[in-house]
BAMAR-30634 format. One record per residue: x, y, z of N, C-alpha, C, O in turn; residue number from 1. Coordinates in steps of 0.05 Angstrom, whole numbers, plus 5000, padded with zeros to 4 digits. Example, Ala and Ser with C-alpha at 12.3 -4.5 7.8 and 13.67 -1.06 7.14 Angstrom:
<sites>
  n.c1  n.c2  n.c3  ca.c1  ca.c2  ca.c3  c.c1  c.c2  c.c3  o.c1  o.c2  o.c3   nr
  5264  4886  5156   5246   4910   5156  5264  4934  5156  5285  4934  5169    1
  5257  4955  5142   5273   4979   5143  5258  5001  5157  5268  5023  5161    2
</sites>
This chain:
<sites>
  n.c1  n.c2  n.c3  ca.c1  ca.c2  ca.c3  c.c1  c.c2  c.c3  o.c1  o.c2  o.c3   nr
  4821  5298  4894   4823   5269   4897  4832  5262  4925  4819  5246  4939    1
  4856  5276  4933   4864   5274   4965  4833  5268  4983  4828  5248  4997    2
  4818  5288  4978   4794   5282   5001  4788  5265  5004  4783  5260  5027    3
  4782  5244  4981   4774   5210   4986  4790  5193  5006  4782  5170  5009    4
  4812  5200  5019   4840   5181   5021  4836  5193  5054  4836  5215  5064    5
  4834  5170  5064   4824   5160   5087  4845  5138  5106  4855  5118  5096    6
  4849  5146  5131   4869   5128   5148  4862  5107  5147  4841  5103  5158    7
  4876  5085  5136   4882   5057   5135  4859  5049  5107  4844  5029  5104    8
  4863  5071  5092   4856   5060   5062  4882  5044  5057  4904  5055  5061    9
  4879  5022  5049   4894   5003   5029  4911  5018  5008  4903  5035  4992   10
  4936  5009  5009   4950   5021   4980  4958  4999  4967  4964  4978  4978   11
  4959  5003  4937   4953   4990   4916  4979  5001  4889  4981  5025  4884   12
  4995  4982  4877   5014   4996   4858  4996  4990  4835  4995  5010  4819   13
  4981  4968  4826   4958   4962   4810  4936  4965  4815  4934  4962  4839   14
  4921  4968  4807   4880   4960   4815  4879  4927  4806  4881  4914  4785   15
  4876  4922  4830   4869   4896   4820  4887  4871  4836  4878  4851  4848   16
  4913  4880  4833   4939   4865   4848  4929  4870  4880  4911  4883  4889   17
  4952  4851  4892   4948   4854   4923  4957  4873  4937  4979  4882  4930   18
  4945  4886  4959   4956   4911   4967  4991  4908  4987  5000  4891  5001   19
  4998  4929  4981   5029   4930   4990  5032  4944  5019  5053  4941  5030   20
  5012  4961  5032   5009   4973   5055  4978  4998  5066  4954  4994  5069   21
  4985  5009  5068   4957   5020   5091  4970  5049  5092  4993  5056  5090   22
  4949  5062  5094   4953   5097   5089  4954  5102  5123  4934  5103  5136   23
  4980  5104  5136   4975   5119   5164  4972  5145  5175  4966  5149  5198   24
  4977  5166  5156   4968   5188   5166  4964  5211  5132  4979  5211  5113   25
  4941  5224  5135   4931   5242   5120  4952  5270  5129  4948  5278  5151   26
  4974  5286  5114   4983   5309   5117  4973  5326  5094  4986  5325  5073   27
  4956  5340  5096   4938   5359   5079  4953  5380  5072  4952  5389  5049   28
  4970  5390  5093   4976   5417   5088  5001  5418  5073  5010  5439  5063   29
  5016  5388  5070   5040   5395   5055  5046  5381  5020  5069  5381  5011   30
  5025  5371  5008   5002   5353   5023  5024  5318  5012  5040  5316  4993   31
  5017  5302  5027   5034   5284   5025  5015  5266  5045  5000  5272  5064   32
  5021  5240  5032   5012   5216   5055  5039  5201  5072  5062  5201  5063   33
  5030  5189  5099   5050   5171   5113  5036  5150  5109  5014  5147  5118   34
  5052  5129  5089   5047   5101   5089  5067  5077  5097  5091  5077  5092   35
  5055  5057  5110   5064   5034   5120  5069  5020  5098  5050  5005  5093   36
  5089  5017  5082   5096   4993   5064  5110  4961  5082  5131  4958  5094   37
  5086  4940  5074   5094   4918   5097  5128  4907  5078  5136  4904  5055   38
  5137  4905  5102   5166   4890   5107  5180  4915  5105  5204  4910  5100   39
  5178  4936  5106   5195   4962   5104  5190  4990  5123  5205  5008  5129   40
  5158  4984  5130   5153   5015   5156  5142  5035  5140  5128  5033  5120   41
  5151  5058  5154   5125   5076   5139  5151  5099  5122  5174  5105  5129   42
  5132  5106  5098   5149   5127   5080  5128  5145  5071  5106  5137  5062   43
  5139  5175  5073   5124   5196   5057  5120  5204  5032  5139  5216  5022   44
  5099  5199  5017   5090   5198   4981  5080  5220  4989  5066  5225  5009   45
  5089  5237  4966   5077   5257   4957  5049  5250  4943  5048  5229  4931   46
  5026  5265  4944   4998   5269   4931  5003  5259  4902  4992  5244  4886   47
  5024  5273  4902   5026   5279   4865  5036  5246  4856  5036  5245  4831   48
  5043  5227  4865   5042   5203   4868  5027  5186  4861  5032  5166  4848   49
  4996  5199  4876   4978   5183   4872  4961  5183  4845  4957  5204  4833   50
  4952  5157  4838   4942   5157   4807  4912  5148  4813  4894  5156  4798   51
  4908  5138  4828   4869   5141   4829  4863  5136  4868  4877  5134  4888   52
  4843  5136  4863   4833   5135   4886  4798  5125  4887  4780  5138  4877   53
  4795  5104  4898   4768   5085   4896  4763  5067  4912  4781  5051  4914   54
  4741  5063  4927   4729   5041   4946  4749  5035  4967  4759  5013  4974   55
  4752  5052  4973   4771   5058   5006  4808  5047  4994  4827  5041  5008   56
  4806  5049  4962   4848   5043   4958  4852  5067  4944  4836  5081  4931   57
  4874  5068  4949   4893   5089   4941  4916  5071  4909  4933  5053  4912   58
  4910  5079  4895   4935   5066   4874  4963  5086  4868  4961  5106  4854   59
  4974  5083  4874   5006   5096   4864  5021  5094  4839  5025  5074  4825   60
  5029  5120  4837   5044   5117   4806  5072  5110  4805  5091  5126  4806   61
  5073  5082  4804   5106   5076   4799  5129  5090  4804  5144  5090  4824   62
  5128  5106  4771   5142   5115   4773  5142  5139  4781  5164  5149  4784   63
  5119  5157  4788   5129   5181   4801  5144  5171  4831  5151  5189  4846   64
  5147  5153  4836   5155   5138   4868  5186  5150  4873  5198  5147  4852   65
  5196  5159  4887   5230   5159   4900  5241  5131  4894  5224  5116  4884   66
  5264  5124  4897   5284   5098   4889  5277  5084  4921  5272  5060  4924   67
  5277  5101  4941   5277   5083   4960  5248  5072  4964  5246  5048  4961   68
  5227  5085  4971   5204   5071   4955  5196  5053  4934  5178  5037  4938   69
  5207  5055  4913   5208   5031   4898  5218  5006  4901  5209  4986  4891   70
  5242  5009  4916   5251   4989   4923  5235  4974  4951  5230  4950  4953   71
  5230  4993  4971   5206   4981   4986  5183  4961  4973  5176  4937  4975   72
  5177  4976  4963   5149   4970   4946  5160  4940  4931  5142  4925  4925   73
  5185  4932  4925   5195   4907   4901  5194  4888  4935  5184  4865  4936   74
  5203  4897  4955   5207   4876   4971  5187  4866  4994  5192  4847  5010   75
  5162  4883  4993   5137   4883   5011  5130  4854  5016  5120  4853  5038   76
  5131  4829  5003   5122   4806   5003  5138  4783  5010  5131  4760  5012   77
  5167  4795  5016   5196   4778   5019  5191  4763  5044  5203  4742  5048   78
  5170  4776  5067   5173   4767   5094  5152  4740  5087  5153  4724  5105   79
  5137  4734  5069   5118   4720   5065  5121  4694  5060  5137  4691  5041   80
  5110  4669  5069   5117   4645   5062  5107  4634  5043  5083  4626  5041   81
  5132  4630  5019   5106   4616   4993  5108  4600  4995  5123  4594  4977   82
  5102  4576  5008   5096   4548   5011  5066  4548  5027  5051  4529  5024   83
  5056  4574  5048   5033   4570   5069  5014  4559  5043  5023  4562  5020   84
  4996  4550  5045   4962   4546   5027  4951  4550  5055  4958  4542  5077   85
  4930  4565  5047   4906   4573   5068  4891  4552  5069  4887  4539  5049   86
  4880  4543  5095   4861   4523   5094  4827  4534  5078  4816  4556  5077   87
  4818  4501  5066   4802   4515   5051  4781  4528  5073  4785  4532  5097   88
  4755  4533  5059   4733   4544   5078  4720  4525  5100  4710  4504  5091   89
  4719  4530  5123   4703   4505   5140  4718  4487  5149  4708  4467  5161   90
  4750  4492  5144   4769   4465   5158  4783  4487  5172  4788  4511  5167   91
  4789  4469  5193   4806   4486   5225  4833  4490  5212  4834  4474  5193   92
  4854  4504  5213   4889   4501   5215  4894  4484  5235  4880  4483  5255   93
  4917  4468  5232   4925   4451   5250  4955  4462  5268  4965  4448  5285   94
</sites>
């Protein structure tokens, strides 16, 4: 499965949900990924972590996760403003 999993594949805790960070480096030999979880930097997941792999995302298994990863992973969206609305299609931002 590792072989599919490609630098700056998307990571995913659901299929389907929005992604939580970006695969930055492939370590084969130990074997483990370095991922960028946004609002927290990059952390090493073990392979054995990962639960699928499809159309350039990587999904992760919860709970095989470390505490400090999980807790990354609960706060990835904290830096985010929930009030922005995107402008629709074809209108400028002001």
């Amino acid at each position: 499965m590792h072989e599919q999993i490609t630098q700056g594949s998307m990571v995913f805790i659901t299929d389907g949900a929005d992604g939580i960070g970006a695969v930055r480096e492939i370590r084969r030999g130990l074997p483990e990924l370095l991922v960028y979880i946004e609002n927290a930097g990059d952390f090493v997941i073990p392979i054995s972590a990962v639960k699928d792999v499809h159309s350039g995302k990587v999904v992760l298994d919860f709970d095989r996760l470390d505490l400090r990863v999980r807790n990354a992973i609960r706060h990835a969206r904290d830096a985010e403003d929930s009030h922005y609305v995107a402008p629709a299609s074809g209108e400028e931002e002001e």
